[in-house]
Biopython code that builds the backbone (N, CA, C, O; Angstrom):
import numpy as np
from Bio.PDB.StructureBuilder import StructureBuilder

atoms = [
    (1, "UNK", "N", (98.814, 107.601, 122.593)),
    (1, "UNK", "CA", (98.902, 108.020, 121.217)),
    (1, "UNK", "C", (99.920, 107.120, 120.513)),
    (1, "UNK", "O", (101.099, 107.115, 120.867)),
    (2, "UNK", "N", (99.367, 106.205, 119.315)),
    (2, "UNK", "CA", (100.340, 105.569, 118.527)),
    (2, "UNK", "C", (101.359, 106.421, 117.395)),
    (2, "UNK", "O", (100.938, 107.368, 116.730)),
    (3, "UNK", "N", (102.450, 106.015, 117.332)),
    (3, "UNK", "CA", (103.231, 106.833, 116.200)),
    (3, "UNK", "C", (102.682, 105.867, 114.599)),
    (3, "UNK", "O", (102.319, 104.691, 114.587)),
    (4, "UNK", "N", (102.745, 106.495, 113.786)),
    (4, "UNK", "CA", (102.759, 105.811, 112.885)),
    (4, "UNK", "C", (104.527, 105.143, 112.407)),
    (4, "UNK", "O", (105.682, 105.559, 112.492)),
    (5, "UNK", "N", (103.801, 103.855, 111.876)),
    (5, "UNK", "CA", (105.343, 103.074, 111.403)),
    (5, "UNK", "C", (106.073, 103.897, 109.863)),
    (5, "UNK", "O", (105.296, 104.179, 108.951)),
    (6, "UNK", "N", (106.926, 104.078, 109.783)),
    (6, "UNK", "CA", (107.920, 104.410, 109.007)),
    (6, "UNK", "C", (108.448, 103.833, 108.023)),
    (6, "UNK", "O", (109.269, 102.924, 108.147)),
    (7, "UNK", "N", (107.931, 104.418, 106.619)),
    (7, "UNK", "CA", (107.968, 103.743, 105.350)),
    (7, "UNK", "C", (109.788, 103.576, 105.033)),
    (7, "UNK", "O", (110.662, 104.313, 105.490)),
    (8, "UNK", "N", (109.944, 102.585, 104.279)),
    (8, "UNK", "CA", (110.924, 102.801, 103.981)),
    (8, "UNK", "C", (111.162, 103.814, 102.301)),
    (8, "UNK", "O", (110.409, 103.887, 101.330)),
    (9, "UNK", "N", (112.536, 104.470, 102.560)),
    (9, "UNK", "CA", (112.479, 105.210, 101.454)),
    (9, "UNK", "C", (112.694, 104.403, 99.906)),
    (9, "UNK", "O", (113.259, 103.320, 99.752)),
    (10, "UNK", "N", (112.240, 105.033, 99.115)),
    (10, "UNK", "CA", (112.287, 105.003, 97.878)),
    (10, "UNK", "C", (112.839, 105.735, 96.876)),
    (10, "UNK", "O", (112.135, 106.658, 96.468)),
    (11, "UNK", "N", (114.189, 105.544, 96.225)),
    (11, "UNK", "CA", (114.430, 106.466, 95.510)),
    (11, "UNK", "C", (113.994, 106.178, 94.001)),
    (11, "UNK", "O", (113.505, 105.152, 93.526)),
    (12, "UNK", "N", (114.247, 107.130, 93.521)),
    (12, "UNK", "CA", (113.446, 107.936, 92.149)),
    (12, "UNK", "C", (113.970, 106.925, 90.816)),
    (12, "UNK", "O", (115.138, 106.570, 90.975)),
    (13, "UNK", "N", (113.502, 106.541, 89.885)),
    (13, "UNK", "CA", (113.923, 105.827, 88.677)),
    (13, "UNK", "C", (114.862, 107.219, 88.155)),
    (13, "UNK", "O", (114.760, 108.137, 88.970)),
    (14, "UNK", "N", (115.696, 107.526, 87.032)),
    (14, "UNK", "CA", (116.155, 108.128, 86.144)),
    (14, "UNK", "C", (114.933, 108.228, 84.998)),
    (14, "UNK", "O", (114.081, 107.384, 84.719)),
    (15, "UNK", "N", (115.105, 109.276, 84.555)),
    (15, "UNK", "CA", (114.222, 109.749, 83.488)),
    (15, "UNK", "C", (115.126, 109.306, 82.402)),
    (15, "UNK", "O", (116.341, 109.491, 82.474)),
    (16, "UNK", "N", (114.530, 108.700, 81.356)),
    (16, "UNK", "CA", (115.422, 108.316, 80.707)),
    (16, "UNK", "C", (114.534, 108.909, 79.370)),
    (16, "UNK", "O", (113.315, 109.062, 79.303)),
    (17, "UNK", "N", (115.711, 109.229, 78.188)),
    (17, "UNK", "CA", (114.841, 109.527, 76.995)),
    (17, "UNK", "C", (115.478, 111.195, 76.833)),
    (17, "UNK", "O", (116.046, 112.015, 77.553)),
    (18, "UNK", "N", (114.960, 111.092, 75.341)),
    (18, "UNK", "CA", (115.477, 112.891, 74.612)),
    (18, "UNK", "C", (114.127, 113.419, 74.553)),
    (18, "UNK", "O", (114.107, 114.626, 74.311)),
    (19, "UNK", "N", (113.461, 113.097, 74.640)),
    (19, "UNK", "CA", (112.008, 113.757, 74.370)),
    (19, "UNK", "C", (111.525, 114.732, 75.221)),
    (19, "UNK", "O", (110.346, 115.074, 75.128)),
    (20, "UNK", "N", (112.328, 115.273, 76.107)),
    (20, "UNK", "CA", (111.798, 116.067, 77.620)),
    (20, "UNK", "C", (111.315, 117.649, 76.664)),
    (20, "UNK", "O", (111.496, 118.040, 75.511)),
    (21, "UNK", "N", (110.787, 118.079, 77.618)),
    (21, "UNK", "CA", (110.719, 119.619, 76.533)),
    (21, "UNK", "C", (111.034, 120.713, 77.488)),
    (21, "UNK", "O", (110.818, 120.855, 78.692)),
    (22, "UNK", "N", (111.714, 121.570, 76.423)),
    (22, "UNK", "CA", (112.973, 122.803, 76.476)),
    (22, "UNK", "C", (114.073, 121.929, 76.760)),
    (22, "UNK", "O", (114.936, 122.711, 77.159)),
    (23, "UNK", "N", (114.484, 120.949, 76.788)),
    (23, "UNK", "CA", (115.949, 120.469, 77.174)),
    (23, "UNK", "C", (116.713, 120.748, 76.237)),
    (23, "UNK", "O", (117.930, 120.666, 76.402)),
    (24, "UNK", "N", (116.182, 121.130, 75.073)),
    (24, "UNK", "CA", (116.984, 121.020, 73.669)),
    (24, "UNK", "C", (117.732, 119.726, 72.901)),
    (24, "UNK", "O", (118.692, 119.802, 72.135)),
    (25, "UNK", "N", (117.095, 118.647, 73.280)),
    (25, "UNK", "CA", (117.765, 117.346, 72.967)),
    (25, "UNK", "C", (118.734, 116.948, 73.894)),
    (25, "UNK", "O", (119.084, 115.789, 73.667)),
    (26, "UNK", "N", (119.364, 117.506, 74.946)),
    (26, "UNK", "CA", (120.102, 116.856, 75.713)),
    (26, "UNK", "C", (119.703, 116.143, 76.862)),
    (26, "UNK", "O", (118.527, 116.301, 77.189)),
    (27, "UNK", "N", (120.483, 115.306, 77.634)),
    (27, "UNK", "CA", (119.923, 114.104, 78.642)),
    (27, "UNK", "C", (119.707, 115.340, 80.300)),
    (27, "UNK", "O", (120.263, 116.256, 80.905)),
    (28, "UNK", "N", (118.943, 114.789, 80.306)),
    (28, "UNK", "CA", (118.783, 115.382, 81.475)),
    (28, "UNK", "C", (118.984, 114.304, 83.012)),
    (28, "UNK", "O", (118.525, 113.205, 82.700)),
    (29, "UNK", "N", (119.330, 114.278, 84.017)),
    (29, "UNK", "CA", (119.480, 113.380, 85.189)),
    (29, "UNK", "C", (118.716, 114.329, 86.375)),
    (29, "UNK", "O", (118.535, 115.547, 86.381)),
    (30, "UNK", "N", (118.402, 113.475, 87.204)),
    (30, "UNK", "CA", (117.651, 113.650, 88.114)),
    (30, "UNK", "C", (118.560, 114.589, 89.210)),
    (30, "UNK", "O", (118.160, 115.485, 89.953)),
    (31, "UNK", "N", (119.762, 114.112, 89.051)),
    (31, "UNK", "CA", (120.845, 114.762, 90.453)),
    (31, "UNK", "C", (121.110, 116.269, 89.671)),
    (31, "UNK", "O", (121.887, 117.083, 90.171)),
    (32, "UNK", "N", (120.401, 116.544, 88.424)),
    (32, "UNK", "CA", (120.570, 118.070, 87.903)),
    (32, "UNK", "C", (119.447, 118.620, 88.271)),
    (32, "UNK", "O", (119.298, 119.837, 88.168)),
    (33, "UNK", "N", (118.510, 117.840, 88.743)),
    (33, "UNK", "CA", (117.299, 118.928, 88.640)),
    (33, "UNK", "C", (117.022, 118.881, 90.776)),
    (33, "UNK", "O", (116.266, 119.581, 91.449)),
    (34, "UNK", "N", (118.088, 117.663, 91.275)),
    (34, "UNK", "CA", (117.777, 118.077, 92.828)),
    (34, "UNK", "C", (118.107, 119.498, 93.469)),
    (34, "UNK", "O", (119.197, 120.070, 93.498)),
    (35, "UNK", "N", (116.834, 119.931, 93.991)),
    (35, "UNK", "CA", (116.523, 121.173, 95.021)),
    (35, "UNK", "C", (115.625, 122.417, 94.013)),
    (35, "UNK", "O", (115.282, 123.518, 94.443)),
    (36, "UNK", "N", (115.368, 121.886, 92.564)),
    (36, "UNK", "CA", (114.208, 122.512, 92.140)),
    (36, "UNK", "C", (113.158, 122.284, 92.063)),
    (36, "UNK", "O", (112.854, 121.111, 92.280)),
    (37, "UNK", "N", (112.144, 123.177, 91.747)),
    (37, "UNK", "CA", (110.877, 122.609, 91.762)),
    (37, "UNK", "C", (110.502, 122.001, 90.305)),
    (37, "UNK", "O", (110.592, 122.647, 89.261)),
    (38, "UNK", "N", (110.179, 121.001, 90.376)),
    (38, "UNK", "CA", (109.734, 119.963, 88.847)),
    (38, "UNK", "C", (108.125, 120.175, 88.765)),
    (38, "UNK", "O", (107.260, 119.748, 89.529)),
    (39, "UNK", "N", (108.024, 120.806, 87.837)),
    (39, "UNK", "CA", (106.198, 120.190, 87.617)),
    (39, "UNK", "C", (106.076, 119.151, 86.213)),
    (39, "UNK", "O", (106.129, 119.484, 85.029)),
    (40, "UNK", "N", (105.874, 117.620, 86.883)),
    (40, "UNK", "CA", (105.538, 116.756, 86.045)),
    (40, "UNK", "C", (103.406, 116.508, 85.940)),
    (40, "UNK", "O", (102.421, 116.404, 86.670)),
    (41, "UNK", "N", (103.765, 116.534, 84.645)),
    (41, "UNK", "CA", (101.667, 116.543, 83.978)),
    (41, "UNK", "C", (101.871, 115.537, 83.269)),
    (41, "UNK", "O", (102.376, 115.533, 82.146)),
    (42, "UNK", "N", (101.511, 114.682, 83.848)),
    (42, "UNK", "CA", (100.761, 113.451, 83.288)),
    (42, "UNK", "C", (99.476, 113.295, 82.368)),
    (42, "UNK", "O", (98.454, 113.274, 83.054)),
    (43, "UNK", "N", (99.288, 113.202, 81.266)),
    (43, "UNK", "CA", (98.537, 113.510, 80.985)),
    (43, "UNK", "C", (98.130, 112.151, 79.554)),
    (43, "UNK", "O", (99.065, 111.390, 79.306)),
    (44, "UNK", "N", (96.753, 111.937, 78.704)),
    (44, "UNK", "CA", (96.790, 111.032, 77.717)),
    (44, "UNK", "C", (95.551, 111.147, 77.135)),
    (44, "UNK", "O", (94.557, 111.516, 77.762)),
    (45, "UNK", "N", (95.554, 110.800, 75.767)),
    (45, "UNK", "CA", (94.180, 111.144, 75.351)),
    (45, "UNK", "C", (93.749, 109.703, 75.327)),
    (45, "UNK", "O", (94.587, 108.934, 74.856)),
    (46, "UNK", "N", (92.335, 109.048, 75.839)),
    (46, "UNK", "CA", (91.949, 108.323, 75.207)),
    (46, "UNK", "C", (91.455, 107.764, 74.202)),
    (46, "UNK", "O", (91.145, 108.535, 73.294)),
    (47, "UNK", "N", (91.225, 106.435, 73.998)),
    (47, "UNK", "CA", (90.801, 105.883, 73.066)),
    (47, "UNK", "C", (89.381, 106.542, 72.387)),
    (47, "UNK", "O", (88.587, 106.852, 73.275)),
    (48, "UNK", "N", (88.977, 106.773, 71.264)),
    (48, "UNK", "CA", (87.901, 106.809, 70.933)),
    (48, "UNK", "C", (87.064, 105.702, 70.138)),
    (48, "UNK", "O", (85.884, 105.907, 69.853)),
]
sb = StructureBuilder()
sb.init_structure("model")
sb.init_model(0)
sb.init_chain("A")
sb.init_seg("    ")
for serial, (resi, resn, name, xyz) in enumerate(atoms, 1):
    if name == "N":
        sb.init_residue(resn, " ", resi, " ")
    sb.init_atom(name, np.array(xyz, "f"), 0.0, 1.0, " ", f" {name:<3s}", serial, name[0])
structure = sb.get_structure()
């Protein structure tokens, strides 16, 4: 049985920007939101 090889890690960009929603305009950082659960929705309308 082979192991699989071992990615190296990757850490996270900073969210950068006031635009988040419910933040109330303030900055938000990533080391505030470690050990919750985040639901990010990606989402876009296309072109018509």
């Amino acid at each position: 049985m082979s192991v699989a090889p071992r990615l190296p890690r990757v850490r996270a960009s900073e969210l950068l920007g006031r635009g988040w929603l419910n933040t109330g305009g303030r900055m938000i950082t990533l080391a505030e939101l470690r050990g919750k659960v985040l639901l990010l929705d990606f989402w876009t309308l296309p072109a018509v």
